[in-house]
Backbone as a ProteinNet text record, in pm:
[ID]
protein_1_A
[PRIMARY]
XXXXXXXXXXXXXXXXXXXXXXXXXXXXXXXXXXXXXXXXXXXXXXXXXXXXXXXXXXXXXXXXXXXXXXXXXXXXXXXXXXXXXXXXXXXX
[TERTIARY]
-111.6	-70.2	-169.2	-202.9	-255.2	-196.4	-240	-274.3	-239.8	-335.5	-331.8	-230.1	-130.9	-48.4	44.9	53	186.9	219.2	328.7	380.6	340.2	226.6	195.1	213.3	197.8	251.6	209.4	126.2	111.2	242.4	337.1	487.3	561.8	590.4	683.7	781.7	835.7	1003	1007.5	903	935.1	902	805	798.4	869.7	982.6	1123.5	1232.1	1253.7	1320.7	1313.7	1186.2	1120.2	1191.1	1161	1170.6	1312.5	1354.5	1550.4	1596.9	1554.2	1624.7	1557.8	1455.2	1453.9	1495.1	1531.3	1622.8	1765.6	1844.7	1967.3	1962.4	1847.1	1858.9	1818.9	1838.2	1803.2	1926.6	2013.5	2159.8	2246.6	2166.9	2218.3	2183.7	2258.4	2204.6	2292.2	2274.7	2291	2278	2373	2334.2	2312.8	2235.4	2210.1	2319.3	2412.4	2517.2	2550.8	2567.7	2542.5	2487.6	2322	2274.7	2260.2	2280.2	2271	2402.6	2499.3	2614.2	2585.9	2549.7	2464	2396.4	2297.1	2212.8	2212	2325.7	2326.8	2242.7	2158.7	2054.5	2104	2062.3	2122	2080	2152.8	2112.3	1976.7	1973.4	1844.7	1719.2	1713.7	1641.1	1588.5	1726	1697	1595.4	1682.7	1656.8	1459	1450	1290.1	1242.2	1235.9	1236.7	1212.3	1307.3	1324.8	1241.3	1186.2	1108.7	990.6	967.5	820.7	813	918.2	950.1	926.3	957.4	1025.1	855.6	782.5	617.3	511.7	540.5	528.4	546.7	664.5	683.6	791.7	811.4	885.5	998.3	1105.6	1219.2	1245.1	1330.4	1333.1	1507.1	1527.7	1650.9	1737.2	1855.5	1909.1	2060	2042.6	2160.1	2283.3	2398.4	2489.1	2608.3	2580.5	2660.4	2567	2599.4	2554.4	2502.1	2530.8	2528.4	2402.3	2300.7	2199.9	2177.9	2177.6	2160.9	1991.8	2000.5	1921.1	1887	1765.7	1738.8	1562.4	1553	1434.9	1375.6	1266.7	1205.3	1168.1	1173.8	1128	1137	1139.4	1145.9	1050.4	936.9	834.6	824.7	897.8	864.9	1018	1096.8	1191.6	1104.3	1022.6	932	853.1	776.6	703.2	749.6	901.3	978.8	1042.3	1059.7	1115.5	967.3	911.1	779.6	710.5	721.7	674.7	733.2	887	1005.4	1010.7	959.1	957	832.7	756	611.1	623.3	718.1	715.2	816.1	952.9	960.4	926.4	742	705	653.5	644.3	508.8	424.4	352.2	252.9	167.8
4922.3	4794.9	4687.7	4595.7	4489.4	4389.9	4257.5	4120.6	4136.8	4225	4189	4311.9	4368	4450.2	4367.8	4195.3	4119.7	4070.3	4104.5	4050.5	3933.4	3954.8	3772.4	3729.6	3642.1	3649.7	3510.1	3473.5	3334.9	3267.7	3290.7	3238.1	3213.3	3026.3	3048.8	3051.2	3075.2	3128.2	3298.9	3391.4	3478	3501.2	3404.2	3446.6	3380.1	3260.6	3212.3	3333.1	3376	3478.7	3572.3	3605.1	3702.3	3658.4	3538.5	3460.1	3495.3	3422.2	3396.3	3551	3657.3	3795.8	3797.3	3815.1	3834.6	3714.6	3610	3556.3	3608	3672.3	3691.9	3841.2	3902.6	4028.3	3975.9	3872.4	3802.7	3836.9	3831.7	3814.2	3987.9	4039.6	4203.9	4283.3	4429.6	4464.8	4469	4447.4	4437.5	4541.3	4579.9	4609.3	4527.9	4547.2	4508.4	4394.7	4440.3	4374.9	4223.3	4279.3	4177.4	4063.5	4120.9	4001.9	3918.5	3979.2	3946.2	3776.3	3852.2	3793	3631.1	3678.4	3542.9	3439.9	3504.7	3428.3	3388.5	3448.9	3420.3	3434.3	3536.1	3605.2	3702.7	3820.3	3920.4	4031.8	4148.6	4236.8	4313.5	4284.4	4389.2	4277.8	4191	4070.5	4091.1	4122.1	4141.2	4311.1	4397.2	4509.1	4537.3	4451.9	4394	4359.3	4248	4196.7	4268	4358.4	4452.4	4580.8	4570.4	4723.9	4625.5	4534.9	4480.4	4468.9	4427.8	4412.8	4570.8	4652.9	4775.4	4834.7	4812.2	4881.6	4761.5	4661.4	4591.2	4621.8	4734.7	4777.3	4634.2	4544.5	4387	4483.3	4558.6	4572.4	4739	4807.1	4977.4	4938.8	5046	5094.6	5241.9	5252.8	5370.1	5400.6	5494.3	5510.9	5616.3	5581.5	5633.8	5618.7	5733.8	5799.8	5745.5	5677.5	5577.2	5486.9	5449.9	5294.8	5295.1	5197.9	5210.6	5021.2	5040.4	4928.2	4884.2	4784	4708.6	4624.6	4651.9	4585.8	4568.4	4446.1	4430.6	4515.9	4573.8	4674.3	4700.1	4614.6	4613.1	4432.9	4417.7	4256.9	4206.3	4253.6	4224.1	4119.4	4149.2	4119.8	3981.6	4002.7	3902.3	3765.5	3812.3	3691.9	3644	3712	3631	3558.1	3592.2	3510.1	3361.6	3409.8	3305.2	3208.3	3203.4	3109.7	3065.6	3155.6	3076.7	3012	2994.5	2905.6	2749.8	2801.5	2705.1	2616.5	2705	2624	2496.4	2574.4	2492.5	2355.5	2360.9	2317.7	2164.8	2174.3	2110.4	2024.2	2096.6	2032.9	2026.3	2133.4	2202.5	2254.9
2746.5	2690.1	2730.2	2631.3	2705.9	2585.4	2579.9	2569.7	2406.3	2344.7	2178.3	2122.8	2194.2	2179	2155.8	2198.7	2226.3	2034.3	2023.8	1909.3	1808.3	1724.6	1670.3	1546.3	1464.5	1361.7	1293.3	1192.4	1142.3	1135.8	1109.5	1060.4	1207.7	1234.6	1349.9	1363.5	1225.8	1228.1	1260.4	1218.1	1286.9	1456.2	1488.5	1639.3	1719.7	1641.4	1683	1688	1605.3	1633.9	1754.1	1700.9	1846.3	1982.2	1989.6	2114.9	2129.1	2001.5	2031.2	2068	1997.8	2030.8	2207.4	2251	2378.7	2508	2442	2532.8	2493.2	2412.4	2405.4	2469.1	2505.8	2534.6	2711	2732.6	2882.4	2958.1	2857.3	2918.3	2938	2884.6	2917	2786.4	2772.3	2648	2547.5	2416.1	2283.4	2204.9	2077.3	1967.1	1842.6	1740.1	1648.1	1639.9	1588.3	1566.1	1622.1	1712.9	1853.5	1879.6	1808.1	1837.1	1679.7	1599.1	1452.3	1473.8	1556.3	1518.1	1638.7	1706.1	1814.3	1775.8	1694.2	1644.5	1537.5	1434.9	1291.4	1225.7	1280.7	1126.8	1101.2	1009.9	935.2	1011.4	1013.7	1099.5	1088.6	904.3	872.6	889.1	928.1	983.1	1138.3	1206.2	1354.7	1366.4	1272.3	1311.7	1300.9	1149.9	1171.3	1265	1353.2	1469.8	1602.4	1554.8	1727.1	1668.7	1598.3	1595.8	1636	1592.9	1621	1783.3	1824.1	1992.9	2040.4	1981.7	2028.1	2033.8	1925.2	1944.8	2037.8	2062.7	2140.8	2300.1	2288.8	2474.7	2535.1	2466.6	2492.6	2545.9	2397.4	2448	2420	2519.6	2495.4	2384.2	2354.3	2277.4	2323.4	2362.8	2413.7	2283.2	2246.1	2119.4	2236.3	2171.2	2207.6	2074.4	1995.6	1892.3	1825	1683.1	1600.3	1630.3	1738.3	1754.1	1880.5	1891.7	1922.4	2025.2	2156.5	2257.1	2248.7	2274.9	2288.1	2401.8	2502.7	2652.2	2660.2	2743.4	2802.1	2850.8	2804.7	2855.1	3032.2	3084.5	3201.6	3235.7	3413.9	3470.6	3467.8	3411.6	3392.4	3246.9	3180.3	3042.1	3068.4	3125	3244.1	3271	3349.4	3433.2	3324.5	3261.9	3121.2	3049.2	3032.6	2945.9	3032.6	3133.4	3238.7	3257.6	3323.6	3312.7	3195.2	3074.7	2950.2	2903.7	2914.2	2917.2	2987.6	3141.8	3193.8	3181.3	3158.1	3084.9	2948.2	2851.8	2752.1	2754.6	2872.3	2908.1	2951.5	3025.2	3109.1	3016	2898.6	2844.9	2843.7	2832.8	2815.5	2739.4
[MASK]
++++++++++++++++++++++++++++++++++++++++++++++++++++++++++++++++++++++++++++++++++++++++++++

């Protein structure tokens, strides 16, 4: 993994999203559903979203029956989100 592996996108409504799904996945793990219903986008919207996250290494996925969770891949990807947060924050 490095640097130009990270998720990018001319459009900043989709790398709003981006953002918004991995802060709602800040809070524990999710299915689709879940977070569709959080954030009020459509699921086949999110499910876009999280594959781009998902080849990104951002966030892993664990299925149990049908139904398929959704988590931060690692605290690593935690702290990036936490300091780029607090960065924008600052004003920066």
């Amino acid at each position: 993994r490095d640097l130009h592996s990270f998720p990018t996108r001319r459009s900043s409504d989709l790398d709003s999203t981006r953002i918004k799904i991995v802060s709602a996945l800040m809070a524990g793990e999710l299915c689709v559903a879940d977070i569709a219903e959080v954030l009020e986008i459509s699921a086949s919207a999110i499910s876009h979203q999280l594959r781009i996250l998902r080849q990104a290494k951002i966030v892993r996925y664990r299925r149990v029956g049908k139904q398929i969770y959704y988590s931060i891949e690692d605290n690593h990807v935690g702290i990036l989100y936490t300091v780029g947060m607090e960065h924008v924050k600052e004003g920066h």
